[in-house]
C-alpha positions in Angstrom: 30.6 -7.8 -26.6 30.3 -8.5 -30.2 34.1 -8.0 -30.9 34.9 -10.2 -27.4 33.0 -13.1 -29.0 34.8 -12.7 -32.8 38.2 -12.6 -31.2 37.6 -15.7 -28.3 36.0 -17.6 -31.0 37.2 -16.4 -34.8 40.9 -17.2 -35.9 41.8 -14.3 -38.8 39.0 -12.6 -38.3 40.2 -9.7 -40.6 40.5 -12.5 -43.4 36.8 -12.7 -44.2 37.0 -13.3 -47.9 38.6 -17.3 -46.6 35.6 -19.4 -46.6 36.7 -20.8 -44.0 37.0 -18.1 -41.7 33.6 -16.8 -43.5 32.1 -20.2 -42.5 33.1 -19.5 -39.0 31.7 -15.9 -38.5 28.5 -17.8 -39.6 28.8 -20.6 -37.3 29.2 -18.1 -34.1 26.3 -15.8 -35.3 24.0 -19.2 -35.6 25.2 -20.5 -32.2 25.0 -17.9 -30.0 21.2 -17.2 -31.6 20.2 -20.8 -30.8 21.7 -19.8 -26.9 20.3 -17.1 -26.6 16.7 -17.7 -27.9 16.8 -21.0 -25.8 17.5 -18.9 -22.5 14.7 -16.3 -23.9 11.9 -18.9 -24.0 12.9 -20.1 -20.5 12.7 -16.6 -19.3 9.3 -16.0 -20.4 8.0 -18.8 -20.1 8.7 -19.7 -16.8 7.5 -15.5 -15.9 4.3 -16.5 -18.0 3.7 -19.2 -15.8 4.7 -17.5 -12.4 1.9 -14.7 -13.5 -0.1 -16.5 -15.2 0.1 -14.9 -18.4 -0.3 -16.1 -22.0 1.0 -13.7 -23.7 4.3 -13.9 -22.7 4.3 -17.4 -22.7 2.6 -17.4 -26.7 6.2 -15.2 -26.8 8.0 -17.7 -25.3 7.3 -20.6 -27.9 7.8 -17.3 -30.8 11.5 -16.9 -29.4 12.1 -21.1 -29.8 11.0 -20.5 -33.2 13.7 -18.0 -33.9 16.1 -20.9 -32.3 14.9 -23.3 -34.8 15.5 -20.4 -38.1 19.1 -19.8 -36.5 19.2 -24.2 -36.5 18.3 -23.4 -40.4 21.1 -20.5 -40.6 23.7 -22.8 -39.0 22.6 -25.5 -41.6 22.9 -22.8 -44.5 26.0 -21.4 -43.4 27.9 -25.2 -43.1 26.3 -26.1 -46.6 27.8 -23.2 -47.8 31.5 -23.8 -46.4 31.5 -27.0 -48.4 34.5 -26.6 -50.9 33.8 -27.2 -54.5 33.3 -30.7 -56.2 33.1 -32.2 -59.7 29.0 -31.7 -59.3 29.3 -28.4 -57.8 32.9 -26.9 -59.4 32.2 -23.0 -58.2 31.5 -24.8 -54.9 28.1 -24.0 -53.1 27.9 -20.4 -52.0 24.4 -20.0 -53.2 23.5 -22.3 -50.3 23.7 -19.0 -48.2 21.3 -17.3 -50.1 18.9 -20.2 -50.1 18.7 -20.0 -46.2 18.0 -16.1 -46.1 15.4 -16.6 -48.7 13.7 -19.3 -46.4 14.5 -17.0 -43.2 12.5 -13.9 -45.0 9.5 -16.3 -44.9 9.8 -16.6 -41.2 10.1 -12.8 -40.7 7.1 -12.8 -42.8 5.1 -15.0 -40.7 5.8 -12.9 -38.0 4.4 -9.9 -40.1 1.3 -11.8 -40.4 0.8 -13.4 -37.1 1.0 -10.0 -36.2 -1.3 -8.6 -38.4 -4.3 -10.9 -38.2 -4.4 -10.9 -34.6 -3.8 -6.9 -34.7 -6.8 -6.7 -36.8 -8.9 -9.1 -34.3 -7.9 -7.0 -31.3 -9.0 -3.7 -33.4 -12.4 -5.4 -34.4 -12.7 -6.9 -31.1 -11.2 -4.9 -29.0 -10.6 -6.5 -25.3 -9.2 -5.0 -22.0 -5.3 -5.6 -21.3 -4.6 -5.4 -17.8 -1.4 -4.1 -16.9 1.3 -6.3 -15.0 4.4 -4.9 -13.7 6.1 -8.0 -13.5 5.2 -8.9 -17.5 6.6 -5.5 -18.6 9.8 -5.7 -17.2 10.3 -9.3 -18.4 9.3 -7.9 -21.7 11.4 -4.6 -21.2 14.8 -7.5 -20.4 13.9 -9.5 -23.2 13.4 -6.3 -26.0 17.1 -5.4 -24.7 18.3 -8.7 -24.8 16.9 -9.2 -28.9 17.8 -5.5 -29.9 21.5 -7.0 -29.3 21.2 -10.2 -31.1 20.0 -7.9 -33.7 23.1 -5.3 -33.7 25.5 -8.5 -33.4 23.9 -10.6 -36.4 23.9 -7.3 -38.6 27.2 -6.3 -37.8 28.9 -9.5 -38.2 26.5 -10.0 -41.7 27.6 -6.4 -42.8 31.7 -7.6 -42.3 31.4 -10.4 -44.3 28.3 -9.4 -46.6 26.1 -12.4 -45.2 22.7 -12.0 -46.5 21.8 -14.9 -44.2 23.1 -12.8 -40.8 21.6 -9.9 -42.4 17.7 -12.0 -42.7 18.2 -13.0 -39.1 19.3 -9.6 -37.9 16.0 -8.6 -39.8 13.9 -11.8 -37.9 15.4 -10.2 -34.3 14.5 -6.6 -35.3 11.0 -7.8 -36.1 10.6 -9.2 -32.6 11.8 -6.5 -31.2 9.4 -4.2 -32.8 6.1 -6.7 -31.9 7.2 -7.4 -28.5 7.9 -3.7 -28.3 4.3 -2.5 -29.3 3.1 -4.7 -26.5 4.7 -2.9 -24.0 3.5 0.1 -25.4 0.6 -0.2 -25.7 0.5 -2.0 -22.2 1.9 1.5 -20.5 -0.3 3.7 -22.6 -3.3 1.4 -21.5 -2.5 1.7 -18.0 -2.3 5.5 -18.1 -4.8 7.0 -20.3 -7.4 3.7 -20.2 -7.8 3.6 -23.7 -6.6 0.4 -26.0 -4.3 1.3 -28.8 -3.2 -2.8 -28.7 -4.8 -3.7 -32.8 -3.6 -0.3 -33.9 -0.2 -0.5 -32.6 0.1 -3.7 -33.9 -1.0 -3.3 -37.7 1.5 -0.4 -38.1 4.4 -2.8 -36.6 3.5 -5.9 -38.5 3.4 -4.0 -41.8 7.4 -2.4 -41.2 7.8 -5.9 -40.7 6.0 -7.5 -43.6 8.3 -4.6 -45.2 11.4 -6.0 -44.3 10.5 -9.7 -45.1 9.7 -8.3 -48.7 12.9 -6.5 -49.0 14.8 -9.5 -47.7 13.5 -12.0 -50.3 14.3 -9.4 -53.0 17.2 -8.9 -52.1 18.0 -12.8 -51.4 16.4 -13.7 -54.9 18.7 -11.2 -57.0 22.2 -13.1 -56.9 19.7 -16.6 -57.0 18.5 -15.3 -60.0 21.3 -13.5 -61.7 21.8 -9.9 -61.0 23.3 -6.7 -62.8 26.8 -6.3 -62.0 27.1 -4.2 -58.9 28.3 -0.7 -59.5 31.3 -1.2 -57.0 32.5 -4.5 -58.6 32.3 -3.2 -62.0 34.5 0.1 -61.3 37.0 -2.1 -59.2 37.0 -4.8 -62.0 37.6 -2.4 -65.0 39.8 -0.5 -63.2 42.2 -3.6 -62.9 41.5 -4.7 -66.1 42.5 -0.9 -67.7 45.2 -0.2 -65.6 47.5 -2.4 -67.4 50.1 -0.9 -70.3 48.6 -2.5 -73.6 45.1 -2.6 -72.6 42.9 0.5 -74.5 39.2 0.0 -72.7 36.8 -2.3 -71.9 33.2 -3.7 -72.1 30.6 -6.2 -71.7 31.2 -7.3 -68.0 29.5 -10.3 -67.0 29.9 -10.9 -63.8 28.4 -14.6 -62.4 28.0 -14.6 -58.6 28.4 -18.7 -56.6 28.2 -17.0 -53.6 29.5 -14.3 -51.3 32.8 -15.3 -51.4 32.7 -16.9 -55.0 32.0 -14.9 -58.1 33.4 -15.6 -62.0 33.2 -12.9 -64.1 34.1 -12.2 -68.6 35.2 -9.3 -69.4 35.9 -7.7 -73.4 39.5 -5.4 -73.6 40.2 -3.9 -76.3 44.0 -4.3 -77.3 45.8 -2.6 -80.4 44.9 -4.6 -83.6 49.2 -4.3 -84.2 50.2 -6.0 -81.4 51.8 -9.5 -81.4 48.7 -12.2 -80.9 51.5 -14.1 -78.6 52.3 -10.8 -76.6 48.8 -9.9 -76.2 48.1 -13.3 -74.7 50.8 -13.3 -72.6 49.0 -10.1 -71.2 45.6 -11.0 -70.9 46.9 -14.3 -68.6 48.9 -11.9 -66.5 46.0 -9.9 -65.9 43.9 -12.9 -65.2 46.4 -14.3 -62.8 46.6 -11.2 -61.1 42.7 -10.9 -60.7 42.0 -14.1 -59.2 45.1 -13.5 -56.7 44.1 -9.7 -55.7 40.5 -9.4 -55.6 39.5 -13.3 -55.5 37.6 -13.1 -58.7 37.9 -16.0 -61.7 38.4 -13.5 -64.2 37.9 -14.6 -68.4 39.0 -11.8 -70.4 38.0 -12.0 -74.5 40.7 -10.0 -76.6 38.7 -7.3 -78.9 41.9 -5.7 -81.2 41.4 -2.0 -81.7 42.8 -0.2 -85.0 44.8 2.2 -83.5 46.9 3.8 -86.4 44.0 4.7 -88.9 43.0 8.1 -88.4 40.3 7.7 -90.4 38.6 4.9 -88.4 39.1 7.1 -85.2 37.4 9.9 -86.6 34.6 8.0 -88.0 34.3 6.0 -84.5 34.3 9.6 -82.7 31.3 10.9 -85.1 29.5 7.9 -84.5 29.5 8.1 -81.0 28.4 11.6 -80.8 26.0 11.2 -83.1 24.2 8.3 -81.0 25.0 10.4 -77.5 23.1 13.2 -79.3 20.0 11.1 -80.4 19.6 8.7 -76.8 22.1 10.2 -74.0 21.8 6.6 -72.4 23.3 4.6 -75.4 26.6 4.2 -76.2 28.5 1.8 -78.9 31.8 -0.3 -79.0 33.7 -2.9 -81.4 33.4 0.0 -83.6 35.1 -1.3 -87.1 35.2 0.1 -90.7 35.2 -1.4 -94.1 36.0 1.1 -96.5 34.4 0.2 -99.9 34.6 1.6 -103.9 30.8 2.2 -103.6 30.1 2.0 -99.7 31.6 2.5 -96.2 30.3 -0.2 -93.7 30.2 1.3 -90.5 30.0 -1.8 -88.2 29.2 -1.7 -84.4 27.7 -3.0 -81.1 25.1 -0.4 -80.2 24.2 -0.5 -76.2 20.5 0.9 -75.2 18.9 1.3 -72.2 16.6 -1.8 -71.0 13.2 0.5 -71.1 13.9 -0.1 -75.1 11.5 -2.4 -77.0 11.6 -3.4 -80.4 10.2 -0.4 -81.8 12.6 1.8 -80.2 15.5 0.2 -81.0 14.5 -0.1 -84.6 13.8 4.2 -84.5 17.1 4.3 -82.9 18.8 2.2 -85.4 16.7 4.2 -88.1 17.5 7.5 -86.6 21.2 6.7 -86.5 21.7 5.7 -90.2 19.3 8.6 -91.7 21.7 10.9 -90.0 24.8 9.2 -91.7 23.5 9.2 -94.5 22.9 12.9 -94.4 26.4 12.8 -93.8 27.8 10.7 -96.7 25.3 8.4 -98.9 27.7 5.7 -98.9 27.7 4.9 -95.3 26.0 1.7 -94.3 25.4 0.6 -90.8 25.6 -3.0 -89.6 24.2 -2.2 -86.0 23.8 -5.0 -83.3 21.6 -4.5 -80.2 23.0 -5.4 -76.8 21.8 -3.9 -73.2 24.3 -3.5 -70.5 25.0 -5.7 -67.4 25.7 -2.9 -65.2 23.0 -2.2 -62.4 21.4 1.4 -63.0 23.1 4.7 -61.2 19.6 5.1 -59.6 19.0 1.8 -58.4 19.4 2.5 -54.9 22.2 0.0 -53.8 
């Protein structure tokens, strides 16, 4: 069904890094949400009324607030598709994120809707009476979100839509209360006990859970995240993979949105090679960035001495030195001035961000004693940094 309604309704579907064929993934998702949470609150309300039931019909007006946050989505989504301006020249991407963020505070609501009223039925626990007619309505209607679920976070997953991804969340949440009705309607009919309050509380905290996790994850790119571990092999990958370029460092990258980002980047060029040629290089690869992977690429030129055997080998006892002391740290822009009376050893030193002041000053203390072991005339000129690359262990 979900790939029926992309094809009938999506042009290039495969193209989803086109904002406009991004802005019409969104579009579908929002519409057939609205429909479908429209033709949900009819259903149950019109069964609530038939059997006299308030529960369902309390669902009812839940499932037309859904319809109004996929009204927000569709809002989001269009704001998003705007193309860029002289106000807005990285265009307005981050509009997308905006509407998730206000989504996870509807899923939260539902988590504590759910919760206080769990808690009520647990204190005061009251007597549900079983109707057949209300369970299969709320059996049709579970089936009916657990779709609208699977479709929002599969289309969301396709074109990385954190928005479709918050509603998919917003469904999954319904599901899971309207679920633990029925539940505990059945096991109330069969074993005459009420597990209603208790049901519930363990329900509305998964979805207090997922609200959490969807604001956190909404609030990262809003805020300015590390540089995704995917993006940055992909990027300096590129970047190395051209003839003239020796390594890299310091990616930046600056996210407008899913489809959007900018990104600096250092490479590190032989310190011998024409300034013209080198330029002529570092356009290329911008060019080429921006036309492959869709990124506004910035690339700084660091020149490298390549020929000085000297500086190598110093460069290579440096680093080992520093791997040996804090396995986490690493250097770069490593230069040399070679004195009558002192050697300055000159370089970016990169620690981990659980450093404070005092540790980088033990580090920075550590390092030099140990040259100096080495030869009394080294002196360090050592500058701090902390990378911009998300942790190995940060889960995503």
């Amino acid at each position: 069904m979900t790939e029926l309604f992309v094809r009938l309704f999506i042009k290039n579907k495969d193209n989803v890094q086109n904002p406009q064929v991004r802005t019409a993934y969104g579009v579908l998702a929002s519409i057939v949400g609205i429909c479908l949470n429209i033709v949900l609150f009819l259903i149950k309300i019109i069964s609530g009324m038939l059997v006299n039931s308030i529960s369902v019909m309390a669902d009812a007006f839940n499932n037309l607030s859904d319809a109004a946050s996929s009204v927000i989505s569709f809002v989001g989504v269009k704001l998003a598709g705007r193309p860029a301006d002289k106000e807005h020249p990285f265009g307005h991407g981050r509009y997308e994120y905006i509407t998730a963020f206000i989504v996870s505070f509807l899923v939260l609501q539902v988590g504590f809707s759910c919760f206080k009223s769990s808690i009520g039925k647990i204190v005061h626990p009251e007597e549900v009476a079983f109707q057949l007619p209300v369970v299969l309505i709320l059996t049709v209607t579970i089936l009916m979100k657990v779709w609208l679920a699977f479709f929002n976070r599969k289309l969301g997953k396709r074109i990385h839509s954190k928005v479709m991804e918050a509603t998919a969340a917003d469904s999954t949440g319904d599901v899971l209360v309207t679920g633990a009705t029925v539940l505990s309607l059945v096991i109330g009919k069969l074993t005459g006990f009420s597990i209603d309050g208790y049901v519930g509380v363990i329900v509305s905290v998964a979805v207090l859970a997922a609200g959490f996790g969807i604001a956190k994850d909404t609030l990262g790119p809003l805020l300015g995240g590390a540089v995704n571990r995917e993006v940055y092999d992909l990027l300096t990958k590129k970047v190395e993979g051209y003839e003239g370029i020796l390594g890299t460092h310091d990616l930046i990258v600056h996210n407008y949105g899913p489809s959007h980002s900018m990104a600096t980047i250092h490479a590190e060029v032989p310190n011998d090679k024409d300034i013209e040629t080198a330029h002529e290089l570092i356009d290329q690869i911008e060019r080429e960035t921006l036309r492959d992977l869709d990124i506004f690429l910035v690339i700084h030129m660091d020149p490298v001495e390549v020929k000085d055997k000297t500086v190598a080998e110093r460069k290579r006892m440096v680093s080992n030195l520093v791997q040996e002391l804090e396995p986490e740290a690493s250097i770069h822009d490593f230069r040399m001035i070679n004195g009558q009376d002192q050697i300055k050893l000159i370089f970016d030193l990169v620690v981990p961000y659980s450093y404070g002041p005092k540790e980088e000053k033990e580090l920075i203390y550590a390092i030099t004693a140990r040259l100096k072991q080495i030869d009394l005339k080294y002196e360090c000129v050592i500058n701090i940094e902390n990378s911009f690359i998300e942790p190995e262990d940060s889960g995503k």
